[in-house]
C-alpha positions in Angstrom: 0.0 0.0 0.0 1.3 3.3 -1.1 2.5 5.6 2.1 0.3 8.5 1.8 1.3 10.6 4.6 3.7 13.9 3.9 7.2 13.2 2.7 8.4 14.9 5.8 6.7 12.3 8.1 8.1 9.1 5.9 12.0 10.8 6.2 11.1 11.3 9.8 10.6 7.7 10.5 13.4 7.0 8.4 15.9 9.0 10.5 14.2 7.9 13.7 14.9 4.1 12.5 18.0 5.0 12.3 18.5 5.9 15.8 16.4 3.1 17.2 18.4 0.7 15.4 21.3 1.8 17.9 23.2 3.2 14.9 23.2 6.7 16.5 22.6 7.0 20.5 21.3 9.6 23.2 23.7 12.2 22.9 25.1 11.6 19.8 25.7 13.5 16.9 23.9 12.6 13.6 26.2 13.0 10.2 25.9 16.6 8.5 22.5 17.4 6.7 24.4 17.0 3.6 25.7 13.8 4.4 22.3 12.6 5.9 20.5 13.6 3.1 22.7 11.6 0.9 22.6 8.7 2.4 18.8 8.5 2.6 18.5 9.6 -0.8 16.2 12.9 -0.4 16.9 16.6 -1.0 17.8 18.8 2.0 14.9 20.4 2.0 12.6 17.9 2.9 15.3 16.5 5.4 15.4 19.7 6.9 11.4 19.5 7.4 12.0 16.0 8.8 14.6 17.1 11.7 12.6 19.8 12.4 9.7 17.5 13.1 11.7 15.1 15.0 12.7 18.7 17.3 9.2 19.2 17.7 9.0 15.6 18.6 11.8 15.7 21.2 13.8 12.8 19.4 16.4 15.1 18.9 18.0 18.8 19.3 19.0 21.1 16.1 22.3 23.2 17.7 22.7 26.0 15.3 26.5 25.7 14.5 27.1 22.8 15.9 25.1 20.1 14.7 21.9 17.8 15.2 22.2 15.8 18.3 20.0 12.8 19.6 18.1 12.7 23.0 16.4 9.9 24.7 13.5 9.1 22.6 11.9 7.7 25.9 8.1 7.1 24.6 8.0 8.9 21.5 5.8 8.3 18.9 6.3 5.2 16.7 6.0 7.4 13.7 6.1 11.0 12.9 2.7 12.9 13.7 1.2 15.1 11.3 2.3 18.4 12.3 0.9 20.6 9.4 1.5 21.3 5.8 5.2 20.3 4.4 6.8 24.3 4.5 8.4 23.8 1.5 5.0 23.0 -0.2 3.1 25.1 1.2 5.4 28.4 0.1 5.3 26.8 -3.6 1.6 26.8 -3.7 1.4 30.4 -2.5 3.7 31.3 -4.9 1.8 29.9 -7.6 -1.8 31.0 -6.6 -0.7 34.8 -5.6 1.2 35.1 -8.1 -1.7 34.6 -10.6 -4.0 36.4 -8.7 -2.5 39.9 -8.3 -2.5 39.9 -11.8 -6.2 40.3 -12.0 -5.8 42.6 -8.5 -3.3 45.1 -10.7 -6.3 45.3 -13.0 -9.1 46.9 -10.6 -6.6 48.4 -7.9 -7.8 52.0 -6.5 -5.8 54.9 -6.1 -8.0 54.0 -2.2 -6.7 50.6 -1.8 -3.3 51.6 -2.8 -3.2 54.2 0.0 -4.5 51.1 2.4 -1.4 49.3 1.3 0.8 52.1 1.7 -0.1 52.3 5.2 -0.1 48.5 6.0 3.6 49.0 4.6 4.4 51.8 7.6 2.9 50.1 9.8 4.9 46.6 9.0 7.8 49.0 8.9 7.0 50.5 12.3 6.3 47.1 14.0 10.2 45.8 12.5 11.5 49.1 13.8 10.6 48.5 17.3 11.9 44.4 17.7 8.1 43.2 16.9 7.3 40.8 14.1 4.4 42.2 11.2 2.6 38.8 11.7 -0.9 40.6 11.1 0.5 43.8 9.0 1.9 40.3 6.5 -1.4 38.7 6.6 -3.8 42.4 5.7 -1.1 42.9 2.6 -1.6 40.0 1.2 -5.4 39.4 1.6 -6.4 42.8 0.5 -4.7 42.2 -2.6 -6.1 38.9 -3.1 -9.6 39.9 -2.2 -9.2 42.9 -5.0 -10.3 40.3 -7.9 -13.3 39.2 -6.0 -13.2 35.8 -6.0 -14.3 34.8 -2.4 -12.9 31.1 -3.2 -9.4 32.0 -3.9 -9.4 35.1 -1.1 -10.2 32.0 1.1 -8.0 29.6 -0.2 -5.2 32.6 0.1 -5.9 33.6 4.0 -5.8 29.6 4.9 -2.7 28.8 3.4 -1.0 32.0 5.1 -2.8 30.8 7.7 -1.2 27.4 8.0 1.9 29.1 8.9 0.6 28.5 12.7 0.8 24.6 12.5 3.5 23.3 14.8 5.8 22.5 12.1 5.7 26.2 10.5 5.5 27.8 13.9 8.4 25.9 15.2 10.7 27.2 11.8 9.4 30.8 12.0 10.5 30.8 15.5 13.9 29.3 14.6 14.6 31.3 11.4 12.8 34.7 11.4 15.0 37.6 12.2 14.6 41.6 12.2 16.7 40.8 8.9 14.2 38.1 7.9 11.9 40.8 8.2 13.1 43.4 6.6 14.0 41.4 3.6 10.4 40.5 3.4 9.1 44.5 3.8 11.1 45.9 0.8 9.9 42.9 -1.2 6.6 44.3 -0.6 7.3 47.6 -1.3 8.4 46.1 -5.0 5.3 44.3 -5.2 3.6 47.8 -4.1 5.6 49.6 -6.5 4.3 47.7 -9.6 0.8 48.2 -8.7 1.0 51.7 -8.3 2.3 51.7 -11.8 -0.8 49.1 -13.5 1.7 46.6 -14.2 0.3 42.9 -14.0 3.3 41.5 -15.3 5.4 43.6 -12.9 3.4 42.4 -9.9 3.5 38.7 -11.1 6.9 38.7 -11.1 7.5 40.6 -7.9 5.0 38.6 -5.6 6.9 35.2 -6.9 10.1 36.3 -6.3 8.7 37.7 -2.6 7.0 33.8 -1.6 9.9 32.1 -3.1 12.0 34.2 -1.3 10.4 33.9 1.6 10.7 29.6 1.4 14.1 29.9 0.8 14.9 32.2 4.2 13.0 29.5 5.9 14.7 26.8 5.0 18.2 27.8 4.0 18.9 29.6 7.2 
């Protein structure tokens, strides 16, 4: 029977067989991600989203600069739980879904709703300024552009995916990863997107809004 469950949860097991098979013990060090993902044959990407779920888990501890070390799995789970929507997946079907529909939104934008954005923008900017993280100044850009076409389905389909980036397993990397730098990164990419609506430009915006999501995946997974 094919293994339906996410290709995070399969590695997980994988690695965690690994380390119940004595190969690795408490307090050991597992081989470099590099290494790790060679030997199990799987990009470091979706290993990454594996030992992040084994973190969460508690089989093991990620030591930025030092390495991945194991801890006593005691009675841990016999397989990896479900912890939300692979990362990587998730930022690729943004990408692909906002990315079409702020073309329509550069279409029917307002000189009104471009002064909403523009203040959404100050405020982000405000919130990085003073050590706090946009989290809701993020979430009002992008829906008021993707409710600009008027499509209720994909405005819905938008706010739930930015949405699933409060499941356990994105939670857990936005805690790890997102910096003030993180941040800022993320706010001038919105001021490009900004930019080529002001100027009508659907093309423009398309290109901008991919290059911010993809962006975006890469910072969380490449830190």
């Amino acid at each position: 029977m094919q293994d339906t469950r996410r290709l995070y949860q399969q590695i997980a097991d994988r690695v965690r067989l690994l380390i119940q098979e004595g190969k690795y013990g408490p307090g050991s060090r597992l081989p470099a991600e590099r290494e790790l993902a060679q030997q199990l044959g799987v990009s470091r990407p979706s290993l990454r989203e594996a030992l992040i779920a084994l973190e969460i888990e508690g089989a093991i501890e990620i030591r930025m600069g030092s390495g991945i070390y194991v801890l006593s799995l005691g009675k841990a789970a016999p397989s990896a739980p479900a912890l939300g929507e692979s990362p990587t997946e998730l930022m690729e079907a943004r990408a692909t879904i906002e990315s079409a529909v702020i073309v329509q939104a550069a279409g029917v934008i307002t000189d009104g709703t471009l002064a909403d954005l523009r203040e959404v923008l100050a405020s982000m900017r405000t919130e990085i300024e003073e050590g706090r993280k946009p989290i809701e100044q993020d979430r009002q850009f992008h829906l008021t552009i993707a409710e600009l076409p008027g499509n209720a389905i994909l405005a819905k389909i938008v706010a739930s995916l930015f949405d699933e980036r409060h499941s356990p397993m994105s939670d857990h990397m936005r805690g790890r990863f997102e910096t003030p730098q993180t941040w800022a990164f993320a706010l001038a990419e919105h001021e490009t997107i900004l930019a080529a609506l002001e100027d009508r430009n659907p093309l423009a915006a398309q290109a901008a809004m991919y290059l911010h999501l993809t962006a975006s995946g890469r910072r969380w997974l490449d830190s």
